[in-house]
N, C-alpha and C positions, 0 to 999 in steps of 0.2 A: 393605845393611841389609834384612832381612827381615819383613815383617808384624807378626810378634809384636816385633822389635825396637823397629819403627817406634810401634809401640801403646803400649810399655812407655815411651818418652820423649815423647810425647804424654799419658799418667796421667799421669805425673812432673812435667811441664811445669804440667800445669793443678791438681794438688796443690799445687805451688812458688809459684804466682800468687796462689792463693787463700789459703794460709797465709801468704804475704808480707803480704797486705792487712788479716790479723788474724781472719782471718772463717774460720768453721768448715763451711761445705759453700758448695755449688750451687743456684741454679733456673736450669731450663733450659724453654723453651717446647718441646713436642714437636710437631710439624703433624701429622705421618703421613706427611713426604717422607724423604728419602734421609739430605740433612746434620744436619737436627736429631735419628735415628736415631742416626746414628753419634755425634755430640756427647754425648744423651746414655747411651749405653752407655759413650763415654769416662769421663764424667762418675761412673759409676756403679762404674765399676771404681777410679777415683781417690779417693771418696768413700762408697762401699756407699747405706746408707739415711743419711746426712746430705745428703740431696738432694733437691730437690722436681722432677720433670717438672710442666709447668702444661699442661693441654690450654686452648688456648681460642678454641674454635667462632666465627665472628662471619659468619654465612651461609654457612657454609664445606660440604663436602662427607660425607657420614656416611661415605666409605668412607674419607676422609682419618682419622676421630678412629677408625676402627676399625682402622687402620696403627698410630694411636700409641696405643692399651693394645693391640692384639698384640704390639708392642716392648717398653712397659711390662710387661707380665704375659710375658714372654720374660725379660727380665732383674731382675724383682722391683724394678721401679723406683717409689717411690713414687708417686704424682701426686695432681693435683685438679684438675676439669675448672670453668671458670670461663665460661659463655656469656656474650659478649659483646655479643649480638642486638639488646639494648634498649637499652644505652646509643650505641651506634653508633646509634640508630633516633632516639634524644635528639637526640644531636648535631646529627644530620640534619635537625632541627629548627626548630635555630636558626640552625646556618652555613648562610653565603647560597651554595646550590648550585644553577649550573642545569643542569637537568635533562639537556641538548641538548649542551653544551659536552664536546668530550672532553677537556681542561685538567679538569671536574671532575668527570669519572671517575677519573682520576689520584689528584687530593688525595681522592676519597673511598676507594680502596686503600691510599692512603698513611694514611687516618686509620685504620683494619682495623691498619695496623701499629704508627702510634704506641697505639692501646688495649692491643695485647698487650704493649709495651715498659713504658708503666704496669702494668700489670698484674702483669709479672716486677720490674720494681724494685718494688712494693712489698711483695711477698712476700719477696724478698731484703732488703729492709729490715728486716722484720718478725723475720724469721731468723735474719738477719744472715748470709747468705750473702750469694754473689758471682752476678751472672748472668752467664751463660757462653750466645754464639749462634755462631751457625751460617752465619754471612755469609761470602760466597762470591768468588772472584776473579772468577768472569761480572757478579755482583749488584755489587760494584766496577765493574768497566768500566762499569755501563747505568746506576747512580745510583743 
């Protein structure tokens, strides 16, 4: 099977899922990396503009969110950039983090990604789209 074969049952696939579920497009989170690239150009091809890219910064690196609208603006992919600086900073707040412990370096990257997982289901709610990610067979193996 060749690339564009490979491509075309991969649209097809993520058209089939979404349509199954009753829901009329995609949000995808875009970072600026590799998988969520390709995800959502899949995405984009499967559904044109019934789809939301979400950028959403949360200390994150400028030349990361300028990877994902050169992607974005490559393939005419909608989006909306959503920082998520201050509520992470909330958070941090009131959960009991210490400072020293590397256990809470951890949960504090793990909570960077549960804010972006809220963040996509509730626009996919709002939509009533499907969120579609980019989770990885390495990001499997390590947790």
């Amino acid at each position: 099977m060749d690339i564009e074969q490979l491509t075309d049952k991969l649209v097809l696939w993520i058209r089939d899922k979404v349509l199954a579920a009753g829901l009329k497009g995609v949000v995808v989170g875009i970072s600026g990396g590799l998988d969520s690239s390709v995800v959502a150009v899949l995405c984009h091809r499967a559904f044109g503009q019934s789809m939301l890219g979400l950028l959403m910064p949360c200390y994150s690196s400028q030349r990361d969110e300028q990877h994902a609208l050169a992607v974005a603006n490559k393939f005419s992919i909608p989006t909306k950039t959503i920082v998520l600086d201050a509520i992470y900073d909330t958070l941090l707040k009131v959960l009991p983090v210490d400072k020293a412990s590397a256990t809470s370096q951890v949960a504090k990257g793990n909570l960077k990604a549960r804010l972006r997982m809220l963040t996509l289901y509730f626009y996919a709610n709002q939509l009533k789209y499907l969120v579609v990610g980019s989770g990885n067979r390495s990001e499997l193996a390590v947790g």
